[in-house]
C-alpha positions as CSV (number, residue, x, y, z in Angstrom):
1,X,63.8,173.4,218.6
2,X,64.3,176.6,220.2
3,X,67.9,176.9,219.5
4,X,67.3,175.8,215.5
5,X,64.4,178.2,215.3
6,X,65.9,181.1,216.7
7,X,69.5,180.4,214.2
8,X,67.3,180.2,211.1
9,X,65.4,183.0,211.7
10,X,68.7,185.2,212.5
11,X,69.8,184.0,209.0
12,X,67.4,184.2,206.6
13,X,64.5,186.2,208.4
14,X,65.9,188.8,210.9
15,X,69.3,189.0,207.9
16,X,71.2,191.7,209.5
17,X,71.5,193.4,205.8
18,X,68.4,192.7,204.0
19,X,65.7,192.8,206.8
20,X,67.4,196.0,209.0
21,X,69.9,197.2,206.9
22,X,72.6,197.0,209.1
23,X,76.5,197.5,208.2
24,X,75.9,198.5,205.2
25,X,79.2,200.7,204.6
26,X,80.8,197.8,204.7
27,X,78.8,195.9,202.8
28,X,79.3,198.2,200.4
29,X,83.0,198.9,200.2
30,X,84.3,195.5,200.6
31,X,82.4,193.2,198.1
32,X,84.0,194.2,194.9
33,X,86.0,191.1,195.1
34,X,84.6,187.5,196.9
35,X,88.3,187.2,198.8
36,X,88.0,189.9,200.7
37,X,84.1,189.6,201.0
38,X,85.0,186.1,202.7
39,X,87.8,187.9,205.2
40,X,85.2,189.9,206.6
41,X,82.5,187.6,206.4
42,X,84.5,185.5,208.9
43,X,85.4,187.7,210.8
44,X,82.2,189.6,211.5
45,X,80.8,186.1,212.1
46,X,84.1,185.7,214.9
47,X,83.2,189.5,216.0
48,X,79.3,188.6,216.7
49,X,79.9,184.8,218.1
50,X,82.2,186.4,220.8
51,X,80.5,189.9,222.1
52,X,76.6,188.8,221.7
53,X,77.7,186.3,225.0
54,X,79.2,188.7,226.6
55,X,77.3,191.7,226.2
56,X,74.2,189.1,227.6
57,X,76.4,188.3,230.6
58,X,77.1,192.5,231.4
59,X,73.5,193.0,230.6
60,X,72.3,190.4,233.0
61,X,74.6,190.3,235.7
62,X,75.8,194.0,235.6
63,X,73.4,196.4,233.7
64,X,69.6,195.0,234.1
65,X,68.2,197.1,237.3
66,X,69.0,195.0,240.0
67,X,71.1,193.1,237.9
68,X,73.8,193.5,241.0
69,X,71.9,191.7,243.4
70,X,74.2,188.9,244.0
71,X,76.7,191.8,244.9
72,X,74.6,191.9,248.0
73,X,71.0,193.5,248.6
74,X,72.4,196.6,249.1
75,X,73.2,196.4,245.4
76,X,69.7,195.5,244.6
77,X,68.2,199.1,244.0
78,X,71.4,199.7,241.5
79,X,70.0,200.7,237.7
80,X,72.9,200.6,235.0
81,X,71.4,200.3,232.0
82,X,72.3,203.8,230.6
83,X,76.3,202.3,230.4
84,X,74.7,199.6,227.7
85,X,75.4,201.9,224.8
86,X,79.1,202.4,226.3
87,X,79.5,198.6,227.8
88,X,78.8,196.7,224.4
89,X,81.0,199.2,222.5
90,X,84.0,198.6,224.7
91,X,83.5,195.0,224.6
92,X,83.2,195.0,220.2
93,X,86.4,197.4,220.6
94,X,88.6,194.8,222.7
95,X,87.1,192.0,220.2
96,X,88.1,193.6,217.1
97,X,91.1,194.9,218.2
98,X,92.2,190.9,218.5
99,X,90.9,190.0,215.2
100,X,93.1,192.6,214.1
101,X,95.9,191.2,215.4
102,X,95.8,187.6,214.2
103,X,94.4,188.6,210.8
104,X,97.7,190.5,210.4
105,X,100.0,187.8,211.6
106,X,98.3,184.7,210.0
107,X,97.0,186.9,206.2
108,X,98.7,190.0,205.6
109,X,97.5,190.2,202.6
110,X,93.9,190.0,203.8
111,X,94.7,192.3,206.4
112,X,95.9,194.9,203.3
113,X,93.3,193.9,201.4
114,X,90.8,194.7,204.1
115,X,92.2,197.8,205.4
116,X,90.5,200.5,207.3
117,X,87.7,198.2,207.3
118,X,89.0,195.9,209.7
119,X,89.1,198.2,212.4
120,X,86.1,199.9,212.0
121,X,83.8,196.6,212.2
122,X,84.1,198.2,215.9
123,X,81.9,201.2,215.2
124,X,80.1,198.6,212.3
125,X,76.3,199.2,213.2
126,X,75.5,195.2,212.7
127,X,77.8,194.0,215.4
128,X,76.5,196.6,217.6
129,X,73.3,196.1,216.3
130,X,73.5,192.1,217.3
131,X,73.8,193.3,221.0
132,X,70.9,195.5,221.0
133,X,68.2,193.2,219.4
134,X,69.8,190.5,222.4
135,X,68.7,192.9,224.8
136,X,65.4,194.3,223.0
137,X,64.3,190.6,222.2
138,X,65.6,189.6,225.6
139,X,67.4,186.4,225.2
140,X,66.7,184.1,227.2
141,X,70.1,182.2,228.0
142,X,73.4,182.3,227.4
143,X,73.2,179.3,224.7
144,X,70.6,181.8,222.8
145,X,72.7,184.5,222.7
146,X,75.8,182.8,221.3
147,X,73.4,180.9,218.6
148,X,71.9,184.1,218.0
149,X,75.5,185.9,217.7
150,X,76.9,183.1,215.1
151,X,73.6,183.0,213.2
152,X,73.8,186.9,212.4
153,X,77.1,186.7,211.7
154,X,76.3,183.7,209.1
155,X,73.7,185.9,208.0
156,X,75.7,189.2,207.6
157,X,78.1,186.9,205.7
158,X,76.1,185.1,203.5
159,X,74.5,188.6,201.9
160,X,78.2,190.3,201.9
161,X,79.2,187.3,200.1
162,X,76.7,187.0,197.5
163,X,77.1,190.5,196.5
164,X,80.3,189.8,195.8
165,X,80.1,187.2,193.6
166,X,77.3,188.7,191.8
167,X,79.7,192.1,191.8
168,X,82.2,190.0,189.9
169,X,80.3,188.5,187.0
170,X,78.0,191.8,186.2
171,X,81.6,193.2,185.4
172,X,81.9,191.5,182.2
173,X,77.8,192.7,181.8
174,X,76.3,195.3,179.7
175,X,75.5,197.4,182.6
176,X,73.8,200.4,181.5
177,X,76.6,203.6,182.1
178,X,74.3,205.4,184.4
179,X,73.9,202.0,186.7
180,X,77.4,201.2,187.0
181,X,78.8,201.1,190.4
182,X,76.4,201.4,193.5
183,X,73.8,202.2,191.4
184,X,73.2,198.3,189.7
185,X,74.5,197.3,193.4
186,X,72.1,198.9,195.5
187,X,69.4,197.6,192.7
188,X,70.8,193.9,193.3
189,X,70.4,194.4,197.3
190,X,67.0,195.6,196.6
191,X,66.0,192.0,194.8
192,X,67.7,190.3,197.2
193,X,66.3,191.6,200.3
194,X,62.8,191.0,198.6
195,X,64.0,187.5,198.0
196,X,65.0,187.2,201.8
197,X,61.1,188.3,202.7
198,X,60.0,185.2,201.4
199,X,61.7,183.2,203.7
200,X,59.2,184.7,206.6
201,X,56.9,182.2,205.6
202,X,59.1,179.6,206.7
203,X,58.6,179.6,210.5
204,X,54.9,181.0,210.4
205,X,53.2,177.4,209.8
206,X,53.6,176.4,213.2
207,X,52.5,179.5,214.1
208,X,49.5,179.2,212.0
209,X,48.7,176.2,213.2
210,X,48.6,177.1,216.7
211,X,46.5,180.3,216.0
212,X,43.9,178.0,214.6
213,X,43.7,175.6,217.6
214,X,43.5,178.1,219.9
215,X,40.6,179.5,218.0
216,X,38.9,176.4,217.7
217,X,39.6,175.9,221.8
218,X,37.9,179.1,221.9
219,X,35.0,178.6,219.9
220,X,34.0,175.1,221.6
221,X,34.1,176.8,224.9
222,X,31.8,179.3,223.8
223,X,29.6,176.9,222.7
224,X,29.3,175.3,225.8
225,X,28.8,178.0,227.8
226,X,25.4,178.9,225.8
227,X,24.9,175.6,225.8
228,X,25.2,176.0,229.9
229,X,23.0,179.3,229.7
230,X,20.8,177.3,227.3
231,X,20.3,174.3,229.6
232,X,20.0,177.3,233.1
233,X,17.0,179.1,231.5
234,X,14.9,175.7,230.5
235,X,15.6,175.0,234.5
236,X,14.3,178.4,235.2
237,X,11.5,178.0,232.6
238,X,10.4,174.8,233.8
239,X,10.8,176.0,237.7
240,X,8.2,178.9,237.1
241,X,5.5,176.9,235.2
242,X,5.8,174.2,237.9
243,X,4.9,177.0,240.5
244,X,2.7,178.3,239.1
């Protein structure tokens, strides 16, 4: 349950584009056309799935204070989590420097179609922002993380590819002249992202339901403790008439 709650809510809830604004600039630049949309969609998702893992393994094993301690206890006192910023950006960069190179042996016409944009999903915010809500949130496993990896990718994918097709069809619209462009683009993202909000509602229920247990736990032990005090000064009620 876990594992399905945390994928949904890194696709539809925590959306890397619509609920932080992340990547953006590619987001952006790349949706004019739902082929090219899908190349990097894919390969974001790749990107994430692979350096979410591995930035939880460095983080936990290398970069945590006393993350080292199975180096020895000498190793214990060690604190290296000011080379996160430095560690998850080397890691993206080996990543995306692969996708690079199989994208332009197996599609070169995606990798052309693409261009500088394929490289720079290295310095793209919402890969490096997938590594830094794993370490804010702290992520429990490894299993988490790589869920969590693949569902923002699916995420980041799913808005980069509905911009595009909406991109597409509004070409043949009566688009006011002032709107055209990013203008009616950023206006579509807008309506989107407020049609992503709604889907907060979807894991609160439980949630809800909890609250109100709890609360009615709460209550009933209330009441019986005044019920306890209740029945304690009748005792002591009845104790001082009977000595007197």
């Amino acid at each position: 349950m876990e594992h399905l709650e945390l994928f949904f809510k890194s696709i539809f809830i925590d959306n890397m584009v619509f609920a932080t604004f992340l990547g953006m600039c590619s987001y952006l630049a790349v949706s004019k056309k739902v082929s090219t949309a899908v190349g990097l969609g894919a390969a974001v998702i790749f990107v994430l799935a692979i350096t979410v893992p591995l930035n939880w393994l460095l983080d936990q094993y290398i970069l945590q204070p006393g993350a080292l301690s199975w180096l020895g206890e000498e190793y214990a006192s060690y604190d290296l989590s000011f080379l996160s910023f430095i560690m998850f950006i080397a890691t993206i960069a080996t990543m995306v420097q692969l996708v690079e190179i199989v994208v332009e042996k197996f599609s070169p016409s995606l990798y052309n179609s693409l261009g500088i944009f394929l490289p720079l999903i290295a310095v793209n915010c919402a890969i490096l922002g997938g590594s830094l809500f794993m370490q804010s949130r702290e992520i429990a496993s490894l299993g988490l993380a790589l869920n969590y990896g693949i569902g923002s990718g699916i995420g980041w994918f799913l808005a980069i590819l509905a911009i595009a097709a909406i991109r597409e069809k509004i070409r043949y619209s009566a688009v006011p002249p002032a709107l055209r462009g990013l203008g009616i683009t950023f206006i579509i993202t807008g309506l989107m992202a407020i049609g992503f909000m709604s889907f907060g509602g979807m894991l609160t229920g439980g949630d809800d339901g909890a609250e109100k247990e709890d609360k009615a736990a709460t209550i009933k032990v209330i009441k019986e403790d005044l019920k306890d005090d209740a029945k304690a000064k009748a005792d002591l009620e009845l104790a001082d008439n009977t000595n007197k």
